[in-house]
Every structure is written in C-alpha cells, then in structure tokens.
N, C-alpha and C positions, 0 to 999 in steps of 0.2 A: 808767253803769248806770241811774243816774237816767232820762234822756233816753228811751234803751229803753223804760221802763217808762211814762212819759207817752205813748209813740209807739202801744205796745200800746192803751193805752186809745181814744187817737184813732181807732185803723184796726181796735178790737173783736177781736184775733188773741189765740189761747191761746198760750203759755209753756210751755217744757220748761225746766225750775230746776233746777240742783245748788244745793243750801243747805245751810248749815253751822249745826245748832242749837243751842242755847246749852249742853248736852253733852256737844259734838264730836260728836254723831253726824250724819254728811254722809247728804242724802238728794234721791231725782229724784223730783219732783212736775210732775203739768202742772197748770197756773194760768193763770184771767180774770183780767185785774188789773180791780179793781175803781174803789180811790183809792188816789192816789200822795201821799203825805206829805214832810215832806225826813228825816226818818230811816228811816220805814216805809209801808208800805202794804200796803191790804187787799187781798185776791184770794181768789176763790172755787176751793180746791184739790179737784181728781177724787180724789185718796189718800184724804184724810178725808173729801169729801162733805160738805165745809162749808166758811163762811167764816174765814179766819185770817188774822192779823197777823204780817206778814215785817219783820224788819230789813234793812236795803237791805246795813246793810256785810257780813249774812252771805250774801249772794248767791255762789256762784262763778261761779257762768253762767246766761245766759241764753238761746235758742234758738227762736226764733218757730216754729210747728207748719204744717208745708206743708201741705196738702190736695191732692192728686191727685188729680185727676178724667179720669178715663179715657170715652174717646165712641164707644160703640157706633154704627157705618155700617152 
C-alpha cells in the first residue's frame, strides 16, 4: 500500500480511497497524496476540501483516477 502511495506522488495521479475511520465508519474520498510517512500520510481530500491525515493501515483500497480524454476530428 505503501509503495502505491509513494508511486502517486512520483507520477502527481489523484486517488479513489475506501478508508476505514477510527469509528468504523468506511468512506470513498478522492485524494492528492501529498507526503508519504511509514504510518500515515498527508493528502489533500475533495470530500472535506482540505488537507488530512490517513493512517496507511486503515486504507482498504486504493484506485488511481483515469482521465479520458476523448479527440474531436
């Protein structure tokens, strides 16, 4: 999960997260990761429209955000 979330920062891709919060309540946020810590890391989440603090181990998923770009001829 780790890995993932260094990868995001490297190649700048937003996040589609299932997180599990401290609780139980499971929720889907898209997130910039910002900095990768070894237990948590910052990311700037679209839900609150702010920066917050994730625990890595409550991560359940994680899902890089496609961008389709569709070419008018």
């Amino acid at each position: 999960m780790r890995n993932q979330l260094l990868k995001s920062v490297e190649y700048n891709e937003s996040l589609d997260m299932m997180y599990l919060a401290a609780d139980g309540q499971i929720s889907k946020r898209r997130i910039n990761i910002l900095q990768v810590g070894e237990v948590s890391f910052r990311a700037y989440c679209f839900l609150r429209k702010s920066k917050r603090t994730f625990r890595i181990d409550n991560v359940l998923a994680l899902v890089p955000v496609v961008h389709k770009e569709s070419m008018v001829i």
